[in-house]
N, C-alpha and C positions, 0 to 999 in steps of 0.2 A: 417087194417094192420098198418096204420101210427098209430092212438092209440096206439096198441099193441108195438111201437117200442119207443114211447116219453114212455109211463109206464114204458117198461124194463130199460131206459136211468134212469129214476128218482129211483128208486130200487137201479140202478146201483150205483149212486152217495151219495145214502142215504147209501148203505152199506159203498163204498168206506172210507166215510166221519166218518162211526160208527166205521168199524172192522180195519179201515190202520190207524187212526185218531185218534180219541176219546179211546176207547177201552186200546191203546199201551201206549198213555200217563196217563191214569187212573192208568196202573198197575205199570209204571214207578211210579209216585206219590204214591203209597201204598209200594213200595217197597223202596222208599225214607224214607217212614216213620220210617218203620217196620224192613228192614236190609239194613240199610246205609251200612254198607261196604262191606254186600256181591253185591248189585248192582251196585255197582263202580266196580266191580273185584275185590275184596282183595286182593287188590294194598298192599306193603306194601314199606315205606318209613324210608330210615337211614339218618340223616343228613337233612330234608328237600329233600332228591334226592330218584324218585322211581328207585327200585332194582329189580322188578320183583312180582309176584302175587305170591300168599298163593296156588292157582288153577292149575297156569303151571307149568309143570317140565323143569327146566334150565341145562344145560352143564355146569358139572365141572369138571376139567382133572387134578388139581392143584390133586399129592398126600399130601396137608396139609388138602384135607375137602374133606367129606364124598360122594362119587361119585352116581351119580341118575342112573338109570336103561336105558338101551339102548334106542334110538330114530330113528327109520327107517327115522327118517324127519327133524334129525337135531337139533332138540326141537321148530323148525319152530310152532307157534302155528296158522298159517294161513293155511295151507294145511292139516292140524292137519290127520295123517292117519298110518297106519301100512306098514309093508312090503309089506305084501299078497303073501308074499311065502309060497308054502305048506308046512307040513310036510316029505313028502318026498323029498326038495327041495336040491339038492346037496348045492345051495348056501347058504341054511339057516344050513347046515350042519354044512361047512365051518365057516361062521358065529357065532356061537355057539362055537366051537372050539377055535377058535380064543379067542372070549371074555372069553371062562374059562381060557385058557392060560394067557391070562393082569389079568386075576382077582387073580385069585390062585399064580399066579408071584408076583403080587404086596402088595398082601397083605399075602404073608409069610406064605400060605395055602398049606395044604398037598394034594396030586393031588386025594387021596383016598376021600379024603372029599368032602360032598355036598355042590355044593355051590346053593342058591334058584335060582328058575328059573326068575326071575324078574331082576337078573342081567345078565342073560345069555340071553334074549330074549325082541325083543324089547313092548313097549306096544300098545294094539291097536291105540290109542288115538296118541301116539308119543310124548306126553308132560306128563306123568304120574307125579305127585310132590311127589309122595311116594317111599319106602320101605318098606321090613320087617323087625323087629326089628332084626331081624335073620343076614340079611343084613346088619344092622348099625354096628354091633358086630363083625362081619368079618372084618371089614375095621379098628377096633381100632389099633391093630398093626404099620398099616402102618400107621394113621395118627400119632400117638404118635411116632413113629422111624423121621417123616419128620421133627416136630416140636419139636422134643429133648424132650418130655417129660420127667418128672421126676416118680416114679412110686403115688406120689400124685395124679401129676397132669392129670396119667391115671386112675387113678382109680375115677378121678371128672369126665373125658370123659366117661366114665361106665356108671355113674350115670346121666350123662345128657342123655344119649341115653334113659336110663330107662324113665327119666321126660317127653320125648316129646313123649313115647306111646303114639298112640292114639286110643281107643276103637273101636268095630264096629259100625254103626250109630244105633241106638237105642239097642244096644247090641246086634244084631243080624245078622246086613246088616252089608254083607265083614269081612275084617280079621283085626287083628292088625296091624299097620301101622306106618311108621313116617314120618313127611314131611321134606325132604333133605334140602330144601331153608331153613328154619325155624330153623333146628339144624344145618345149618352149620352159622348162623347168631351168633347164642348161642357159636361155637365151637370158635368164633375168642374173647372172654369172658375171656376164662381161660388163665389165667397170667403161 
């Protein structure tokens, strides 16, 4: 019995030591090698100062930059989570409602029209950094009316939505997309 229990002890510590230890740091170390910057978090950095990850989706309310898809959490990336309201939830009704109202309001949208459901609903994750390009294109109006565009200088806003598609992952996984932090970094650009 005492055998049986120094054996299990030494097992215990030989894994402890292999799978908590050795094992985490190895892969840390290949992933240092191999994608520095996604294993840092593709952090990205203006000025020397980090601004936020390429990975989480941030809060933006300013009508001069392109606004991210709802967050039941805030954009909290620590409790990272959804509503978990049903579909039949009066509140997620409400909810829904409401956000087409600010959205169709602010962005000079005919109430007949569809606006994608990514702005109307929040994500499961609660830090989503994307849209649909569908999305970025609705919001041109209002950002150009905040920032006085001129009609050049919207029709450069066009095209920069266009430039930061970005494909499915190996052209097949998920939909087109754009990442909000990333073009609203590019949006403060145009003169």
């Amino acid at each position: 019995m005492k055998k049986n229990i120094i054996v299990s002890l030494k097992i215990f510590l030989i894994m402890a030591l292999l799978v908590g230890i050795i094992y985490p740091l190895f892969i840390y170390g290949i992933s240092q090698l191999i994608f520095p910057n996604q294993a840092e978090g593709s952090i990205i950095k203006v000025g020397g100062k980090i601004i936020g990850s390429k990975l989480i989706g941030q809060k933006f309310n300013s009508d001069k930059y392109f606004w991210s898809r709802p967050s039941a959490i805030d954009y909290n990336p620590n409790p990272s989570g959804a509503s978990n309201l049903s579909p039949t939830s009066a509140k997620l009704k409400q909810l829904y409602e409401e956000r087409k109202g600010i959205f169709t309001r602010s962005n000079f949208i005919q109430k007949t029209k569809m606006i994608p459901n990514e702005m109307l609903f929040a994500s499961g994750s609660g830090v989503d950094p994307h849209i649909s390009p569908q999305s970025a294109f609705l919001q041109v109006n209002r950002i150009s009316n905040s920032r006085m565009f001129n009609k050049t200088q919207k029709e450069e806003l066009i095209k920069l939505i266009t430039a930061f598609i970005e494909k499915p992952q190996i052209g097949f996984l998920g939909e087109y997309r754009i990442n909000v932090l990333m073009l609203n970094l590019e949006l403060d650009k145009i003169k």
